[in-house]
N, C-alpha and C positions, 0 to 999 in steps of 0.2 A: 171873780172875773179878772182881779188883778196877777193872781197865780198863772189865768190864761193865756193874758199878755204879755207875761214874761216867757212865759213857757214857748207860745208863739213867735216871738223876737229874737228867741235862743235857736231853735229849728231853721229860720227863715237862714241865719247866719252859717247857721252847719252845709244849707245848700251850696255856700259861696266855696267852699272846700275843694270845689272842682277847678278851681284857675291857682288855688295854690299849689306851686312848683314843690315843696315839700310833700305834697300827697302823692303824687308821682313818684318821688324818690322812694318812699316810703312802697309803697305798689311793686316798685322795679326789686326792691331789696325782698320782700314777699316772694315775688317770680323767684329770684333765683336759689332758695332756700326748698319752693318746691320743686325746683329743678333739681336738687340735690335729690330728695325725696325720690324723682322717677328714674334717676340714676341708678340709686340702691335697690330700687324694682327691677330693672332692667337685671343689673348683677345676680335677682335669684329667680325670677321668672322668665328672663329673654324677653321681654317687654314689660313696658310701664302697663299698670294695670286702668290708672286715670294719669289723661294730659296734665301737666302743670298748667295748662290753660285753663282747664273744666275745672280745674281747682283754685285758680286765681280768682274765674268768675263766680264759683259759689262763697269763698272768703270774702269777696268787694260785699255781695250780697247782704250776709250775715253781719258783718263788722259796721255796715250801715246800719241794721238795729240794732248795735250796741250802742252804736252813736248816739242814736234819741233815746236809746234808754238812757244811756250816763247822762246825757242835756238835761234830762226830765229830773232826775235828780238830783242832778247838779243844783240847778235851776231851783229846787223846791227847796232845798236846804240853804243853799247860797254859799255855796265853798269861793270864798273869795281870795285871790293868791295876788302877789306883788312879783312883780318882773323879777327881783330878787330873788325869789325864792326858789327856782329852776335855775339859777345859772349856772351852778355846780352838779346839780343832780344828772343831767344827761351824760355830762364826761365821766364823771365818775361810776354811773353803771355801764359806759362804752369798756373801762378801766376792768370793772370784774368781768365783764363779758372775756374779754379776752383771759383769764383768768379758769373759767369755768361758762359757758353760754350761757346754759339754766339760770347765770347771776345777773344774763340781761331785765334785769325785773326793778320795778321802783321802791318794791318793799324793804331791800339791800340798801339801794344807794339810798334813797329816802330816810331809810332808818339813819344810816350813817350821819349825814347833814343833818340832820335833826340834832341828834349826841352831840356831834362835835360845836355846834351852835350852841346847847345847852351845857355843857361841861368847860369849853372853852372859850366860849363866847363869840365863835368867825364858823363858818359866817352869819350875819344875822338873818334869819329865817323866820318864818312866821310855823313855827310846828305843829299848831293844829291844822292848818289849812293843809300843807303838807302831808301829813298822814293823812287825814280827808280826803283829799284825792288819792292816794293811795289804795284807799277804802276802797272808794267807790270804784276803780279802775279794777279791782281785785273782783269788785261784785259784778261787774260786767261780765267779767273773764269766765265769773263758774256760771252763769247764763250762756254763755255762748259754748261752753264746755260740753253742759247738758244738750243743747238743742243739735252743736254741729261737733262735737270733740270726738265722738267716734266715726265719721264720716272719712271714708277714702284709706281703712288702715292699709299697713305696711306688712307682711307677712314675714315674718325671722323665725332662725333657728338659734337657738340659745342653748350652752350646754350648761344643765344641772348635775350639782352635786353627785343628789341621789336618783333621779332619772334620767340621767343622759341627755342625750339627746332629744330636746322639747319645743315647742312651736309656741312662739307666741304673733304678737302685730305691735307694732310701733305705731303711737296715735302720734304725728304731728300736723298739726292745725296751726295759722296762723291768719291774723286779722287787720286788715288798717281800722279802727275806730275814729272818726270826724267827732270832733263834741265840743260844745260851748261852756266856757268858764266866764268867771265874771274876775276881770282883771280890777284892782285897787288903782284910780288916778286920784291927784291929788286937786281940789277945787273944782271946777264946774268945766261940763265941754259943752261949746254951743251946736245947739241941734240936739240936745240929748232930751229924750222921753224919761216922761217921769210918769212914777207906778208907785201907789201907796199900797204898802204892804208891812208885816205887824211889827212892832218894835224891836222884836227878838232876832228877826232876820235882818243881816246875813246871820247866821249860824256862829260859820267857822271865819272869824279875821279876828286880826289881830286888835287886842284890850289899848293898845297905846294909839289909836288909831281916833282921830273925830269923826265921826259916821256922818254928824252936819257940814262936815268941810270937804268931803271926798264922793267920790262922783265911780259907781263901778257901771265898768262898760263891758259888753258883752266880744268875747274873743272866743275866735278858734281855734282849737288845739287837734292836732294829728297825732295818734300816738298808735301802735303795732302792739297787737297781745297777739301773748303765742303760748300753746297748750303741747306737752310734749309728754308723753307717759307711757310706757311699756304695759300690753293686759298680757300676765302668762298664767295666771291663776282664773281669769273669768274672762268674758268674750268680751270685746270692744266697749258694748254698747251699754253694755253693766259695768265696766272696769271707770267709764268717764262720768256715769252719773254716780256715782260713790264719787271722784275727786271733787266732780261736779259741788256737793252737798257739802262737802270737808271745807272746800275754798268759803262756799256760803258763810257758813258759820264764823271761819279767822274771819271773811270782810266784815261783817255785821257786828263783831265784839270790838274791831278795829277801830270802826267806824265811832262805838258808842265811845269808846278810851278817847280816839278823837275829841269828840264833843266835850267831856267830863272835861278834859284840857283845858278848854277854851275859858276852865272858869277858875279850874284848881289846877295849880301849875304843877305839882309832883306826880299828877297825869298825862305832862307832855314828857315826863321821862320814860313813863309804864307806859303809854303809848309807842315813843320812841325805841325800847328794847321789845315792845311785842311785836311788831312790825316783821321784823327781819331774823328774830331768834325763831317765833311761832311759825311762819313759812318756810324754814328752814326744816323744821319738826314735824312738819307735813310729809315732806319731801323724802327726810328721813324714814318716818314709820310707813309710810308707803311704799319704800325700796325693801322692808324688812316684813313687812306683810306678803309682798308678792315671793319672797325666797322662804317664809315658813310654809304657807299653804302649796296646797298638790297642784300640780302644774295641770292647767282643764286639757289645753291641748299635748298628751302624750301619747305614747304605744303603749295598749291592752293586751291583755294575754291572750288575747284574740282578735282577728280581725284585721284592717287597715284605719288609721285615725287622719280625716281629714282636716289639714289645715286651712285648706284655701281652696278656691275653685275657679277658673280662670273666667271671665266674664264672656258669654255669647260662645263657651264651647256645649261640648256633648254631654259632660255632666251638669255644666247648670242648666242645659235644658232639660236635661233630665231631670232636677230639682233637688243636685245633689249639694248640701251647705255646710259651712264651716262646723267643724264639731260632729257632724257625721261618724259613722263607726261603719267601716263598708265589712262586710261580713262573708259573702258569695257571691260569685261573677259566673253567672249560665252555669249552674249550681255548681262551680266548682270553687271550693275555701280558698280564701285569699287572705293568708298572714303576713306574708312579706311582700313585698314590690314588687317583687318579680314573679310571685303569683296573678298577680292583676298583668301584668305581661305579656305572661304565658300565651292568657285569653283573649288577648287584645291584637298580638300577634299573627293571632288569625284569621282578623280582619271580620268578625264576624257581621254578617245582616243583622243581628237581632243581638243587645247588651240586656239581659234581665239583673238588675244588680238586688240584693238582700241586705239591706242597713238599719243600722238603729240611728235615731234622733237623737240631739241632745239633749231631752228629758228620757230616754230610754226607750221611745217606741218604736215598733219595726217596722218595717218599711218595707213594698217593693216597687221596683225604682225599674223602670225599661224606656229602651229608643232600639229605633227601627232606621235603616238607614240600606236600602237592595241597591243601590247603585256602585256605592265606594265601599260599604263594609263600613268597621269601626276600629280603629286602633289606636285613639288616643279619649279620655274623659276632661283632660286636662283638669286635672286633682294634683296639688301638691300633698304630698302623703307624709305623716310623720313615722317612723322615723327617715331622714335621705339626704342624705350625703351632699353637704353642701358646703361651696368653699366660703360662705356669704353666714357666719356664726357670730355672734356680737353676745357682751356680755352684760345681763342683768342691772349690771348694777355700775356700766361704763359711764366716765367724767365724761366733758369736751371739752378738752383745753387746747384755746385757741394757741398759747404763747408753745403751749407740751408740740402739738401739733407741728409749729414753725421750726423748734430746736431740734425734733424727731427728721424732715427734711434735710435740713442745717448740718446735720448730722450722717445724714443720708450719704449726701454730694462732697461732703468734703473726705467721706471715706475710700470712695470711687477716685 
């Protein structure tokens, strides 16, 4: 019952999230990252395919259960942090963000603060707790990965090596998370509820710390995950539950290094370097997996290779879907673009299209339209000529980015 009461008192507090002015901010910075997002749509389809609205409202959605999920564990473990221990970690991943964005992440900066507190001694940090939340914000992250990381991709053309010209989607997902932490005060606060629970908890706080003279209160913390990942070798929804599953495993060994810390101190080093080198090594062999294996969306030596299908037109009513292979349009073969054209050019009443699935079954595929004809399915087709090609295996640097500008105008 005591676990309940905690757990309860932690939630009741996440609700209060809505009058902090930081959640907002937090919200607005979201909107305008997907507004980036329906920009880079617009550039290869002529429209956004989803509102950055309809995408703002499914993230509030989803990042609210991350939030009682992180509470609940939070809460069950007792990650307990001192006001100290964040006051450099947010600048200092502002600091790699601009550096590289991917490095807006706490396993970087957090790693860092960690190291330089235990090699140098400043600042003083509590490093298990620290990486603890870490942990758990990383375990949120491959949950929300899995359930929403492939939702809403982004359709691109990427040139390979050895195939050319290849189609993949850009997953980016991002989330506000609301979650309760148990802040460390010093002595007793009046009005504070008291909860007998086992000796062993809190978990994660600091050994110099008198647990009979300190009083932890329950706070809110607002904090943004974001999920960014290219699929060119497998379709969306399998490309994020594979990172999904990767991220699991680094939080849960993180997590356990963590803990080991809190007792044996030459594990808040090996904690402190798994942190940010192991993430780092995700990141890496997952850019190096997707440029060994065969690109899923390419041109066969037959056929047209669907990459995309424009929502609410005539191919997906027709039930035509990503990875598709269109094979004959009103039995006429269709290998290039402009054999689907041809057929389409002439406005036909009746589209009979012949394709294979992407398990390899055939299909056949009709719409009927005597009034207007048909001349468009609205199918983005691999391969086609697009001025909108980004690379596999592209940085973002914010700082590249400003001097790239900087550079721009003062040549003009």
């Amino acid at each position: 019952m005591e676990w309940l009461e905690l757990i309860k008192l932690s939630l009741q507090s996440v609700l209060t999230i809505i009058i902090n002015p930081l959640f907002w901010v937090v919200l607005f910075l979201i909107y305008l990252q997907y507004n980036k997002v329906s920009k880079m749509e617009k550039k290869l389809l002529g429209k956004e395919k989803t509102s950055a609205k309809k995408r703002m409202i499914d993230s509030i959605g989803v990042g609210m259960i991350g939030g009682i999920l992180g509470t609940i564990v939070i809460s069950m473990l007792g990650v307990a942090i001192q006001l100290e221990d964040f006051k450099f970690i947010l600048p200092l991943a502002i600091l790699l963000m601009l550096i590289n964005v991917r490095y807006l992440c706490f396993s970087y900066a957090g790693g860092i603060i960690s190291l330089s507190s235990l090699i140098f001694g400043y600042p003083k940090v509590n490093v298990s707790s620290i990486i603890a939340l870490v942990a758990v914000l990383h375990l949120i992250e491959s949950v929300l990965i899995w359930i929403d990381g492939y939702r809403h991709p982004t359709p691109i053309f990427i040139e390979h090596d050895k195939y050319g010209t290849v189609g993949g989607f850009t997953l980016q997902r991002f989330w506000p998370i609301p979650f309760a932490v148990l802040l460390v005060m010093l002595g007793q606060i009046h009005g504070s509820t008291d909860i007998n629970l086992p000796d062993w908890w809190p978990l994660f706080i600091s050994r110099y710390l008198d647990k009979d003279n300190i009083t932890l209160q329950i706070t809110v913390v607002i904090a943004a995950l974001g999920y960014g990942d290219i699929a060119v070798s497998s379709p969306p929804k399998e490309k994020s539950k594979k990172s999904s599953l990767r991220l699991a495993v680094y939080s849960i060994v993180l997590l356990i290094l963590a803990g080991i810390s809190s007792y044996i101190h030459i594990f808040k080093f090996i904690a402190a370097f798994f942190a940010p080198i192991a993430h780092e090594a995700l990141i890496i062999y997952s850019q190096k997996e997707e440029k060994s294996k065969i690109p899923f969306y390419k041109k066969h030596h037959i056929g047209l290779t669907v990459l995309d299908i424009k929502k609410d037109s005539i191919g997906d009513k027709m039930g035509i879907k990503s990875g598709y292979i269109l094979l004959r349009a009103n039995n006429y073969s269709i290998n290039e673009k402009e054999d689907l054209l041809y057929v389409l050019n002439q406005y036909p009443s009746h589209l009979r299209i012949e394709a294979i699935d992407e398990r390899g079954k055939n299909l056949i595929l009709e719409y009927t339209d005597y009034v207007n004809g048909i001349n468009s399915i609205g199918a983005i087709i691999i391969p086609q000529n697009s001025n909108y090609i980004i690379s596999s295996g592209e940085n973002v640097s914010i700082i590249k980015s400003i001097f790239k500008k900087a550079f721009k105008r003062n040549k003009r």
